[in-house]
GUGU-389197 format. One record per atom (N, C-alpha, C): residue in one letter; z, x, y. Coordinates in steps of 0.001 Angstrom, whole numbers, padded with zeros to 6 digits, always signed. Layout:
<sites>
aZXY/...
</sites>
This chain:
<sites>
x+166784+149509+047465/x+166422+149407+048879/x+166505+147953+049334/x+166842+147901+050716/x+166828+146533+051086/x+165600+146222+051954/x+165091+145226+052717/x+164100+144611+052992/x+163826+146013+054164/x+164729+146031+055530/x+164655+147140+056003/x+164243+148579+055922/x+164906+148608+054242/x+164600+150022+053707/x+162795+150165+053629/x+162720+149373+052769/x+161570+148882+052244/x+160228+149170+053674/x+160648+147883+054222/x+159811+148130+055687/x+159684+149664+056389/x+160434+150522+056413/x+160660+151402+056982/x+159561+152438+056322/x+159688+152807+054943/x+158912+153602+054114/x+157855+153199+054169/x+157158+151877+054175/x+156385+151342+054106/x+155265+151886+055357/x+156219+151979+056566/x+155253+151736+057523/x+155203+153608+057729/x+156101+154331+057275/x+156094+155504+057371/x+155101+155872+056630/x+154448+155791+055340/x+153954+155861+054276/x+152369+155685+054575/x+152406+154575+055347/x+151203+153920+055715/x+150609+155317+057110/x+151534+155422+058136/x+150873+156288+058916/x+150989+155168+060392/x+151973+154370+060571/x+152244+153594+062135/x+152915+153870+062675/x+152451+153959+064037/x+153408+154409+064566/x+154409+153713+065153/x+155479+154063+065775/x+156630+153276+066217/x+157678+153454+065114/x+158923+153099+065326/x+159951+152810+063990/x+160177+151288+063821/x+160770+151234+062989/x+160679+149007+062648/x+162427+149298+062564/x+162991+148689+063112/x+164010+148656+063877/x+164590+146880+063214/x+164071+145866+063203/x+164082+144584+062415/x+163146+144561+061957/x+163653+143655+060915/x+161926+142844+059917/x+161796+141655+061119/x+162345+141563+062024/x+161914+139995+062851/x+161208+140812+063937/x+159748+141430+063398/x+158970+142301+064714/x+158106+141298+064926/x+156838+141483+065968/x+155914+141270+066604/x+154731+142210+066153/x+153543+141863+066334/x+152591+143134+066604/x+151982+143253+065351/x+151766+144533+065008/x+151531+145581+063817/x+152337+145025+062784/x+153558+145061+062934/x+154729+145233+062373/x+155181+143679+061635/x+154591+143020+062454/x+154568+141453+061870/x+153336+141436+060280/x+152228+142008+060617/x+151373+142239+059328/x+151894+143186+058565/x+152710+143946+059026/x+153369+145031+057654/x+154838+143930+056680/x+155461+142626+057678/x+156156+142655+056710/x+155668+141363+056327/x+154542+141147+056478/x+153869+140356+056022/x+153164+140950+054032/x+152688+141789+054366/x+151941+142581+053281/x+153492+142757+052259/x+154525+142890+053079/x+155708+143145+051963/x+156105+142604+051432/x+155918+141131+052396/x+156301+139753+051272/x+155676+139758+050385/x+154033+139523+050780/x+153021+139149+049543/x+153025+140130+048464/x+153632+141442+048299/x+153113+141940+047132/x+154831+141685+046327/x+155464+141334+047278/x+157233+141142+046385/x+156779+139895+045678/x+156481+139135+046135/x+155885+138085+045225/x+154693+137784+043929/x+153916+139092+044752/x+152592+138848+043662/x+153411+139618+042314/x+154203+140551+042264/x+154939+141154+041916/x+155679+140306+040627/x+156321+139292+041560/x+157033+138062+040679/x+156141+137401+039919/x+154790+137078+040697/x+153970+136084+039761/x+152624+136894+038718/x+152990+138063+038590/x+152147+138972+037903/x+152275+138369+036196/x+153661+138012+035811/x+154373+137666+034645/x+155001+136318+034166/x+154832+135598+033934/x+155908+133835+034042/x+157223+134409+033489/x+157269+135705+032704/x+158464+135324+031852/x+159062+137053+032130/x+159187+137209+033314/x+159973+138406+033597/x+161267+138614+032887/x+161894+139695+032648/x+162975+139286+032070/x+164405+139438+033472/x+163913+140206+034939/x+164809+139791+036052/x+164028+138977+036418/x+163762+137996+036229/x+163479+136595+036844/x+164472+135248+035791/x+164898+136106+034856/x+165783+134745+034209/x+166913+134677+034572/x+167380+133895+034597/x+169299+133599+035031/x+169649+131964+034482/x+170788+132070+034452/x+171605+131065+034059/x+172531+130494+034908/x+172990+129281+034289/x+174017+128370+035319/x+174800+127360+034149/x+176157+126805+034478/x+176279+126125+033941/x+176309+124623+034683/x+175935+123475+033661/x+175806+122568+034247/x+177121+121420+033688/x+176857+120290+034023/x+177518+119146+033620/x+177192+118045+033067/x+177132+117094+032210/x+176874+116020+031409/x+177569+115199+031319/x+177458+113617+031155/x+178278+112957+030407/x+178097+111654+029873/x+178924+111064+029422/x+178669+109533+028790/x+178457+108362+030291/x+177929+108692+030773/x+178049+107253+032479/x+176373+107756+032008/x+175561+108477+031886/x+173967+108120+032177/x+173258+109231+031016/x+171904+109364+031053/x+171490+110207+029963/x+170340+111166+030613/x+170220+110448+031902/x+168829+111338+033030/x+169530+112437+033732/x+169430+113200+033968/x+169809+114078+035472/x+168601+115033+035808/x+168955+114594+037800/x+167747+115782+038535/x+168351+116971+038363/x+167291+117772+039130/x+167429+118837+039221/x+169003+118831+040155/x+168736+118404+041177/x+169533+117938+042038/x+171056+117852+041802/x+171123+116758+040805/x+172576+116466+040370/x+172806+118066+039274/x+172158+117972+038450/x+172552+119241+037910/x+173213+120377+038480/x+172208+120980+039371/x+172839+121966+040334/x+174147+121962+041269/x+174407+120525+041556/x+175938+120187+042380/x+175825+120759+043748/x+174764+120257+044541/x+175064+120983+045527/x+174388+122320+045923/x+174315+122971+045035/x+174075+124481+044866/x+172157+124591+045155/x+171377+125401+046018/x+170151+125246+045482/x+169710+125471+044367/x+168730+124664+045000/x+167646+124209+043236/x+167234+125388+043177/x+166818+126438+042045/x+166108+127694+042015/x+165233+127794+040701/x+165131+126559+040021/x+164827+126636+038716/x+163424+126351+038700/x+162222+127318+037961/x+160920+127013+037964/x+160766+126497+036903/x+161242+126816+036121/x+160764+126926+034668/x+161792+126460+033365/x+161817+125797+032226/x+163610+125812+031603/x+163169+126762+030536/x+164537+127035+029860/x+164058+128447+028411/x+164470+127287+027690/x+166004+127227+028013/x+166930+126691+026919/x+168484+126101+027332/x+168917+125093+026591/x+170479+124506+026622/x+171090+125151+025342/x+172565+125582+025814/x+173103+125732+024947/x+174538+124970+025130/x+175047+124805+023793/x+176310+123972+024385/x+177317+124304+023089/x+178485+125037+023165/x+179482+125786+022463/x+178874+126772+021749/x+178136+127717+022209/x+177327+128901+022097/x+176519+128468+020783/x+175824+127236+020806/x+174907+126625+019843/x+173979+126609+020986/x+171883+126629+020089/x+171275+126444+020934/x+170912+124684+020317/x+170506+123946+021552/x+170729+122719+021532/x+168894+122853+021099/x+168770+121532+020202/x+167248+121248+020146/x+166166+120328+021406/x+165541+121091+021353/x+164724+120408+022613/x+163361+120343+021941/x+163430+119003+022487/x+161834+117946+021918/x+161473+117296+022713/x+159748+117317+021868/x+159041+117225+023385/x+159244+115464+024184/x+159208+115770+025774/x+159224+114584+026404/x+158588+113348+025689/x+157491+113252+025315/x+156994+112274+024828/x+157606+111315+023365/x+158374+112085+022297/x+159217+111914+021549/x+160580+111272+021700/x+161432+111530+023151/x+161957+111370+023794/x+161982+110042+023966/x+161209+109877+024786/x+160719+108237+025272/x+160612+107293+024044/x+160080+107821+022944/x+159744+106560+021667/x+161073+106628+020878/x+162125+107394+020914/x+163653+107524+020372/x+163916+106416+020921/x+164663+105536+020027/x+165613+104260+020618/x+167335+104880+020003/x+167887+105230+021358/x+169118+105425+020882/x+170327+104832+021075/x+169571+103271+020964/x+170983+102380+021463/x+171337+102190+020416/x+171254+102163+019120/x+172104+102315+017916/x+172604+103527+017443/x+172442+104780+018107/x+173110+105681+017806/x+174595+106178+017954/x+175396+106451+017360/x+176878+107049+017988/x+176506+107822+018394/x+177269+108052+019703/x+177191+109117+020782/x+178426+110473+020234/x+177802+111538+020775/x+178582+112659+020081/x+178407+113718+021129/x+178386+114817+020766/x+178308+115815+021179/x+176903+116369+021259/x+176698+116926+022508/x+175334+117273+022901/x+174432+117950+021806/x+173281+116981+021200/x+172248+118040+020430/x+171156+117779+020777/x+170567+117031+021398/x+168963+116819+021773/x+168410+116631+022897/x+167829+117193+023599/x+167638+117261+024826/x+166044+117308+025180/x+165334+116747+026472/x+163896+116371+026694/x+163506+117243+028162/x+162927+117522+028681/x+162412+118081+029885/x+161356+116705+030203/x+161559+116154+031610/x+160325+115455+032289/x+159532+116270+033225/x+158202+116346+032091/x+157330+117423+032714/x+156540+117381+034303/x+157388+116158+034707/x+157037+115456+036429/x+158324+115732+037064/x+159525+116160+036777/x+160651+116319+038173/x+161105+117343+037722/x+160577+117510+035901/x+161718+119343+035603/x+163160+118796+035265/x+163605+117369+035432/x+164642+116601+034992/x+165336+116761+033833/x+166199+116752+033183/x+167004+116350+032122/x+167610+114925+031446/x+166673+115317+030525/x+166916+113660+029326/x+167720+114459+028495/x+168558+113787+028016/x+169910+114054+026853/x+170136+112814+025530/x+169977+113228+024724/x+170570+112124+023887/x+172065+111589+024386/x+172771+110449+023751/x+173947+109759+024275/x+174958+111371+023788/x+176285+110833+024433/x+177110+111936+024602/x+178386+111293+024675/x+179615+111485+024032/x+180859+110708+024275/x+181837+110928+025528/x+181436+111478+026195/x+182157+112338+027348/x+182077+113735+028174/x+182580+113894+028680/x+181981+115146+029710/x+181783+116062+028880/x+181192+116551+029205/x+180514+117955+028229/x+179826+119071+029801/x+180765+120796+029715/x+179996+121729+030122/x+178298+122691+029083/x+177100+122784+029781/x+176096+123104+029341/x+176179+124435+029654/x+175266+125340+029431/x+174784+126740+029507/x+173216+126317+029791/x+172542+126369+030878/x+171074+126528+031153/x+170556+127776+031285/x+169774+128102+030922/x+169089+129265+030889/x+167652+129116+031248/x+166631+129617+032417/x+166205+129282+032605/x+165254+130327+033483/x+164171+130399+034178/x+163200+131387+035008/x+163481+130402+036836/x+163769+131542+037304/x+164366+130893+038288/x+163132+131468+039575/x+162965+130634+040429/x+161411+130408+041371/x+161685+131713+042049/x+160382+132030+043331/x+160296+132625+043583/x+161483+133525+044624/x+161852+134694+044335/x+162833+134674+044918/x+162111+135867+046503/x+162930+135326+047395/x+162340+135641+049405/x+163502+136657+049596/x+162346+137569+050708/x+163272+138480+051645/x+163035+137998+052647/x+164210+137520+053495/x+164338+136745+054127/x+165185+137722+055831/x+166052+138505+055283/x+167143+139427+056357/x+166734+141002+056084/x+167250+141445+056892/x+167408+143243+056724/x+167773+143099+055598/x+168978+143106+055382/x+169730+143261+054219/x+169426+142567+052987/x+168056+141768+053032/x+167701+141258+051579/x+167382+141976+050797/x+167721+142442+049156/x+167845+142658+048396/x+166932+142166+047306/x+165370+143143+046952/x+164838+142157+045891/x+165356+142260+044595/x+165179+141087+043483/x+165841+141308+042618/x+165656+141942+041212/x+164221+142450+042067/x+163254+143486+041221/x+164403+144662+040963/x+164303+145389+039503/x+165436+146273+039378/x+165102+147284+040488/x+166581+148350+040588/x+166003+149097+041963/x+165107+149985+041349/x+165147+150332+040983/x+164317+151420+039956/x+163119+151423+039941/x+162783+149827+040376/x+161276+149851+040553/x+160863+149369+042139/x+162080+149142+042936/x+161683+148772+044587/x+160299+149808+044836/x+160562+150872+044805/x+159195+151892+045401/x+157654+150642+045311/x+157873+150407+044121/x+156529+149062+043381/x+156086+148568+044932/x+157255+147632+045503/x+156934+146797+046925/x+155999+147358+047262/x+156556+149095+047978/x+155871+149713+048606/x+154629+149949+048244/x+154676+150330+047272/x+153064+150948+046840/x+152203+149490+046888/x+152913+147985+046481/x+151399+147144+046602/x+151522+146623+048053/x+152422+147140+049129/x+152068+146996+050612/x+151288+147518+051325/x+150957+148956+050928/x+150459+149735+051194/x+148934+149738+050649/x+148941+149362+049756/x+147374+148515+049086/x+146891+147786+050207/x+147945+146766+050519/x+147053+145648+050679/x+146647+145858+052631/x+147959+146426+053147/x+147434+147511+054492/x+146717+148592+054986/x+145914+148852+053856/x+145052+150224+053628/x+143776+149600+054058/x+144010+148241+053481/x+142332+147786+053275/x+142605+146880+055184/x+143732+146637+055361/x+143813+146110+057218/x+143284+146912+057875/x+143396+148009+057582/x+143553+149106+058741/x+141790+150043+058265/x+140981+149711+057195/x+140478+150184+057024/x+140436+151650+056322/x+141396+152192+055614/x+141596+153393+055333/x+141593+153672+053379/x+140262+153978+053323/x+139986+153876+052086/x+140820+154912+050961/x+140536+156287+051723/x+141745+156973+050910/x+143254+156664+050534/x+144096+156103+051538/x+145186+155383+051284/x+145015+154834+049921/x+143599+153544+049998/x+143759+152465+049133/x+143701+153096+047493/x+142810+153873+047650/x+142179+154929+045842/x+143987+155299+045506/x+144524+156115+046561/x+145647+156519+046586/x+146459+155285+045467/x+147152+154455+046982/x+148392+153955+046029/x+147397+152824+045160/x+146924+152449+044944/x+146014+151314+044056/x+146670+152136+042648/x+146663+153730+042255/x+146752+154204+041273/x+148278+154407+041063/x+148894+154615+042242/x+150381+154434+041722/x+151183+153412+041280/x+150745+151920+042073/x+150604+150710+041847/x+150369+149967+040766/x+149445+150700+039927/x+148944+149931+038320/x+149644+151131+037864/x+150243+152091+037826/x+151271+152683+037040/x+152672+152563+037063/x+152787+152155+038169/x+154273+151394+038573/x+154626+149819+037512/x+153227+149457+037744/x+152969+147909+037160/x+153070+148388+035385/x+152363+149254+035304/x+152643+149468+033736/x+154327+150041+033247/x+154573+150784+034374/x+156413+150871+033468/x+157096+150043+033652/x+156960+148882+034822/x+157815+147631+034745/x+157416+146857+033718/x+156321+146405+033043/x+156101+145231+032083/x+156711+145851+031161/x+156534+148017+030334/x+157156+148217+029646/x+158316+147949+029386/x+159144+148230+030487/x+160620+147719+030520/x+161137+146058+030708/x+160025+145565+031051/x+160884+144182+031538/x+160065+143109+031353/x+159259+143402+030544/x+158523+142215+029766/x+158427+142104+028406/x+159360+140927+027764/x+159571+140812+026475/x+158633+141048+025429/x+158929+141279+024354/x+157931+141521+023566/x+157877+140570+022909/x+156183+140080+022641/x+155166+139334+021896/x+155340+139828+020338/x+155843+139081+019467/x+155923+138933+018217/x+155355+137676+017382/x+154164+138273+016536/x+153504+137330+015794/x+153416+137418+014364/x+153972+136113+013731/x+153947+136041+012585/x+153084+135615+011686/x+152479+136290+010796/x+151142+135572+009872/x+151616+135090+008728/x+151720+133679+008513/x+151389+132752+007643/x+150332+132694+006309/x+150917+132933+005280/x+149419+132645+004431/x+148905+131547+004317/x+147944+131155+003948/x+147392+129812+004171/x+147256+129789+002335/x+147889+128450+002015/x+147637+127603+000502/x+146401+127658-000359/
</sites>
């Protein structure tokens, strides 16, 4: 469903009257796609490590500097990156150590080579690189920010499979506007069952390893 779709069921669902014709309404209709944003989002921030919230890009590197913003990285392109996973570079994963390690490395006696060590500055989200002999393409992989419905035709990037979700936590959170308690008992329960088959499906699994101790 697209933002439209979405809105439409929503307000049908809910019990308003009128039809929503744009998401750019007035009125009523301004707090309904209001409620649609906030739960597409709470939605997003329910999890840090969704698995449709990750995406990739490739970037660029080279021997002229060893910093890059977010900014230069991206080329232009918006910034969308919240979070980093990982660099990879000739389908190797590159080692990443922590910022502070980074800084106490002196690598002006090092030969420069091919990309293996890489730092995150936990103040711009930046890229520190060890030296490098020349241009080099990266693989970033990474949790990319919150993503907006913005047009009719926006598209969340929640799988479709689970769009209905929107609805049901819009309808939560307009139950309790409008005063209508049955609504809320209602979808509140479809809502935390919706919420439980998406983490099933789309939240990685936690694997822990026990160590014996000496």
């Amino acid at each position: 469903m697209n933002y439209l779709e979405i809105a439409r069921r929503t307000n049908d669902t809910t019990g308003f009257q009128g039809v929503v014709n744009s998401i750019d309404s007035t009125g009523y209709q301004s707090t309904l796609m209001s409620a649609i944003k906030d739960a597409y989002e709470d939605i997003q921030r329910y999890r840090p490590d969704w698995d449709w919230m990750k995406t990739y890009r490739q970037v660029n590197v080279s021997d002229l500097k060893q910093s890059y913003t977010l900014e230069e990285l991206f080329a232009g392109d918006t910034v969308n990156l919240a979070e980093w996973l990982y660099l990879n570079y000739d389908y190797r994963r590159m080692r990443n150590i922590h910022y502070d390690d980074y800084m106490l490395t002196d690598f002006s006696g090092s030969t420069a080579g091919e990309p293996k060590l890489f730092a995150i500055d936990p103040a711009t989200k930046g890229l520190l690189i060890s030296p490098v002999d020349g241009p080099y393409t990266l693989d970033l992989h990474y949790v990319r920010t919150l993503d907006k419905l913005v047009k009719n035709t926006s598209v969340p990037i929640l799988p479709a499979r689970h769009h209905q979700l929107i609805v049901y936590g819009a309808i939560v959170k307009l139950s309790t506007f409008i005063g209508n308690g049955t609504l809320y008992d209602t979808y509140s329960m479809k809502y935390a069952e919706g919420m439980g088959q998406l983490m099933r499906e789309e939240n990685p699994a936690k694997v822990i390893r026990k160590r014996p101790i000496a």
